[in-house]
C-alpha positions as CSV (number, residue, x, y, z in Angstrom):
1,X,-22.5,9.7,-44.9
2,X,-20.0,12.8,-44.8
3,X,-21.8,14.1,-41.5
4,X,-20.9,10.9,-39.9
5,X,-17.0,10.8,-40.9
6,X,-17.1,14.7,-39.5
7,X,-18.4,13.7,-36.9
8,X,-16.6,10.7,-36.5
9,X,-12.9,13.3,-37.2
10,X,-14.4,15.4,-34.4
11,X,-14.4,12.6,-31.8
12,X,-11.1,11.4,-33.2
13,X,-9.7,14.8,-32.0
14,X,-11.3,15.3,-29.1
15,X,-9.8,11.6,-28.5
16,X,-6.2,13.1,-29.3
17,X,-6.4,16.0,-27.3
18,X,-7.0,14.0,-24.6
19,X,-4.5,11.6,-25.1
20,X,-1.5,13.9,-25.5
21,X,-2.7,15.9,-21.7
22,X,-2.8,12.0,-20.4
23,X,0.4,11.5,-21.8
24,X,1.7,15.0,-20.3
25,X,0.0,14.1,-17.2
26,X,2.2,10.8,-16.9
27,X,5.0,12.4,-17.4
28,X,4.3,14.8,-14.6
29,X,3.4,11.7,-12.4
30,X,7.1,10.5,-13.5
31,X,9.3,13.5,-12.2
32,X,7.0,13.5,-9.0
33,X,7.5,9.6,-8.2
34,X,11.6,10.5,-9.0
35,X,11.4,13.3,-6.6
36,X,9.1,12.2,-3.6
37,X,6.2,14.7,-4.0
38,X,3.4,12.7,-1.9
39,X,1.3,15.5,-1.7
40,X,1.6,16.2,-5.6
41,X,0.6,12.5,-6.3
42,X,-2.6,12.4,-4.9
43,X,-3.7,15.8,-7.2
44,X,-1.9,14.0,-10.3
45,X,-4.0,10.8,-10.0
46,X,-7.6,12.5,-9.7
47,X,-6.4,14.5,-12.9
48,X,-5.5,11.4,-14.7
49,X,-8.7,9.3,-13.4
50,X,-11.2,12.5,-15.0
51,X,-9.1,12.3,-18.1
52,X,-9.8,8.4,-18.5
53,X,-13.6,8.9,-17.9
54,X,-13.2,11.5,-20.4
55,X,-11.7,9.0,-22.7
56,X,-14.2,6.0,-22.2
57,X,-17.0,8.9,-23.0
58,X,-15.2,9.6,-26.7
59,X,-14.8,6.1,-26.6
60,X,-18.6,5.2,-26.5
61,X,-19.5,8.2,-28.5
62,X,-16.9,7.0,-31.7
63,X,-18.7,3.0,-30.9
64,X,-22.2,4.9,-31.1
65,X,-21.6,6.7,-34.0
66,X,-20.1,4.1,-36.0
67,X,-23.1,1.6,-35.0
68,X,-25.6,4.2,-36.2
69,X,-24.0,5.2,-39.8
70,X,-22.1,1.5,-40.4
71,X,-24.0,-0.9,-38.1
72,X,-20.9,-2.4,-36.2
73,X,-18.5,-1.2,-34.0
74,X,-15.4,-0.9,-36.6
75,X,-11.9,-0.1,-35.8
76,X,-9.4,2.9,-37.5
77,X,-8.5,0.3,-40.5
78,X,-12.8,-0.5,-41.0
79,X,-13.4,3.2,-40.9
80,X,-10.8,4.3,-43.8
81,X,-12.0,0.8,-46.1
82,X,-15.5,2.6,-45.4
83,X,-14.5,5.7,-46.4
84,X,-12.5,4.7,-49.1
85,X,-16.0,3.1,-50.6
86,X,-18.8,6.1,-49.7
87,X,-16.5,9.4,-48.9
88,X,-12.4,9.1,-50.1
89,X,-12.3,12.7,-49.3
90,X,-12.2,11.6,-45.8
91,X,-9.5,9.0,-46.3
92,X,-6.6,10.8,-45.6
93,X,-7.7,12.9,-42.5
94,X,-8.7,9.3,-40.6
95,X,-5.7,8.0,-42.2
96,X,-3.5,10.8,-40.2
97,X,-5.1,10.0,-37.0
98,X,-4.9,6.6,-37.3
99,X,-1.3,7.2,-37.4
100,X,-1.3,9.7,-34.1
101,X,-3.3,7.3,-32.4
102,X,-1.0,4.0,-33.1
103,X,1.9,6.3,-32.5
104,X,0.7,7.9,-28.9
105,X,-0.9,4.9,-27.6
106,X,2.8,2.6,-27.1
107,X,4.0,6.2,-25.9
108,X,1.2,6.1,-22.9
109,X,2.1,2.4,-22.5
110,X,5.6,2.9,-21.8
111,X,5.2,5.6,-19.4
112,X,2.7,4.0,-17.1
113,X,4.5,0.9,-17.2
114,X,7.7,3.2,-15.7
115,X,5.2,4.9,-13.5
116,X,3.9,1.7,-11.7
117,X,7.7,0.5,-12.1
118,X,8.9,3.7,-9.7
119,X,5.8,3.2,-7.5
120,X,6.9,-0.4,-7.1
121,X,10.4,0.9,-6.2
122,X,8.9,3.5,-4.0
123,X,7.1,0.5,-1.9
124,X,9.9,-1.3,-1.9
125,X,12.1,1.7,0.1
126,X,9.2,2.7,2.1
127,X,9.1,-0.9,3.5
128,X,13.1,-0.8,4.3
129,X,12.9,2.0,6.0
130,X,10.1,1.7,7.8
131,X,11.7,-2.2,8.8
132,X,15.1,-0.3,9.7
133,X,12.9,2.0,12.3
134,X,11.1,-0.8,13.7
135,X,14.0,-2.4,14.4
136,X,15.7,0.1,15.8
137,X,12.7,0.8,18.4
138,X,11.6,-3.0,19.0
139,X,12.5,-4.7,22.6
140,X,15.4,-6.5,22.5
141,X,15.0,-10.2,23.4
142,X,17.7,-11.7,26.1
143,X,20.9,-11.9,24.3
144,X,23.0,-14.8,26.0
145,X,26.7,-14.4,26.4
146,X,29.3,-17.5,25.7
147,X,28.8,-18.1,29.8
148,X,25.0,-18.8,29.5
149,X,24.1,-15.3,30.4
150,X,22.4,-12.5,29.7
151,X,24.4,-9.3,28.4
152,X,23.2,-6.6,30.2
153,X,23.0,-3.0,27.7
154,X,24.0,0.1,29.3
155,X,21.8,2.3,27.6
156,X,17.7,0.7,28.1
157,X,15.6,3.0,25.0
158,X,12.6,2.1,27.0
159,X,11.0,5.1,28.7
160,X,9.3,2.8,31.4
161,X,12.1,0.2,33.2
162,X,9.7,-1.2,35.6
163,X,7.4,-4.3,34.8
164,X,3.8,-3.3,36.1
C-alpha cells in the first residue's frame, strides 16, 4: 500500500508542477492580451494546450492508480481517509497537496476568466475599428438636400468615376 501513496505523491507533484507553469503561462497570456502582442498569442496558446494534455495524462494516471490500489476513482479527501486507515505516514504529505491544489486551482480560474474577459474586450475593439474603416471607405448613398436634391461632395474617394 506505501508504493501506491508514493506513487500516488509523485503524480500529485508532477500535477503541481504543471499547474503552477499553466498558471505562469496565463499570466503571460494576460500582459500579452493588455499589450496587443498577436503574434505572441498564437505561441502562448500552443504552450498552454500541451500543458493541458499534459494535465489530463496525470489526470488518468492518479484515476488509474487509485482504481488499481483502492478500486474507485477517489478524490484528495478519499485518498487521506485511506491513508489515515493503511499508511498515516502519508497523511500529511497528501494533506499539503491537497491544500496547493484547492489553493492554485480558484488562482487558474480567476485568470482565465480575465483572459477570455480581455479577449472579449479585444473583439469588441477590433469590430469598432474595423466598422469605423468600413465606413469610412463605403459608397455614399444619395444624400438629399432640404430642396429634393442631391448634395453633390467635392472630393469623390472613389478611384473609378465612370459607371461601366
Amino acid at each position: 500500500m506505501n508504493k501506491y501513496f508514493h506513487n500516488l505523491i509523485e503524480i500529485l507533484d508532477k500535477e503541481l508542477n504543471a499547474y503552477t507553469q499553466l498558471k505562469a503561462l496565463f499570466e503571460e497570456k494576460k500582459e500579452v492580451l493588455k499589450h496587443s502582442k498577436p503574434d505572441d498569442l498564437g505561441v502562448l496558446d500552443n504552450k498552454i494546450l500541451a500543458l493541458n494534455n499534459r494535465i489530463l495524462k496525470l489526470n488518468d494516471s492518479r484515476k488509474e492508480l487509485s482504481e488499481s490500489a483502492f478500486g474507485e476513482n477517489a478524490n484528495m479527501s478519499r485518498f487521506i481517509e485511506l491513508a489515515k486507515e493503511t499508511a498515516p505516514e502519508y497523511v500529511n504529505a497528501l494533506t499539503e497537496r491537497k491544500v496547493k491544489i484547492c489553493k492554485i486551482i480558484p488562482e487558474l480560474t480567476l485568470l482565465n476568466n480575465q483572459n477570455v474577459e480581455l479577449l472579449k474586450h479585444g473583439v469588441i475593439m477590433s469590430n469598432k475599428m474595423l466598422e469605423t474603416i468600413i465606413d469610412a471607405f463605403a459608397p455614399q448613398g444619395c444624400n438629399y438636400n432640404g430642396a429634393g436634391k442631391t448634395d453633390m461632395h467635392d472630393v469623390d474617394m472613389w478611384t473609378v468615376n465612370k459607371e461601366i
